[in-house]
N, C-alpha and C positions, 0 to 999 in steps of 0.2 A: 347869365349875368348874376342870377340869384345864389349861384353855388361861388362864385368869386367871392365875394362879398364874405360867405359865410366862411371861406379858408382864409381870407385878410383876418377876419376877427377873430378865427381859432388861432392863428400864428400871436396874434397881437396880445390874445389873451394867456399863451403860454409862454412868451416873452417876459409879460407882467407879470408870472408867476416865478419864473426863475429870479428877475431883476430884485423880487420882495426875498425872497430866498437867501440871496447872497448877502443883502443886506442884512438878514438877520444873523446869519451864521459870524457874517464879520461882526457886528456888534456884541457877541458871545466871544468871540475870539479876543474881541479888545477887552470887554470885563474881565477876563481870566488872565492879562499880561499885567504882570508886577509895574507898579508907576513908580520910577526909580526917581521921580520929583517927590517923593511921599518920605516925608523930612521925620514920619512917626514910627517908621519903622527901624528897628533897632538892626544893627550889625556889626559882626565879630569884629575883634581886632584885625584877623588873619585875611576877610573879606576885605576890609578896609586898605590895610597897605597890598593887597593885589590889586588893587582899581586905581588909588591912588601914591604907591608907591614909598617909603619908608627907607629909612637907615638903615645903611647895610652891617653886618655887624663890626667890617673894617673900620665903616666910619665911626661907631661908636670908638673903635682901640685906637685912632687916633685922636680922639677928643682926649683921655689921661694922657 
């Protein structure tokens, strides 16, 4: 009964080892992604109308 016990708590203890684990790796993961709410950062014109889209240059020759 005494060796039960002592495999419950080795499992349990390297459970709580991975579970800190992944938390940390994710938390590294997420400081490294670009926060695209981040209004200070600056971007091209060329970025700008890929994402959000721009006059084509037709449209521009039918405005004269």
């Amino acid at each position: 009964m005494k060796s039960f016990g002592l495999i419950v708590l080795s499992v349990t203890a390297v459970l709580a080892g991975v579970a800190v684990a992944i938390l940390i790796i994710r938390k590294k993961r997420m400081d490294s992604l670009v926060d695209f709410d981040d209004f200070d950062t600056a971007v091209s014109d060329e970025e700008f109308e890929h994402f959000f889209g721009g006059e084509s240059k037709e449209d521009e020759e039918d405005d004269d």
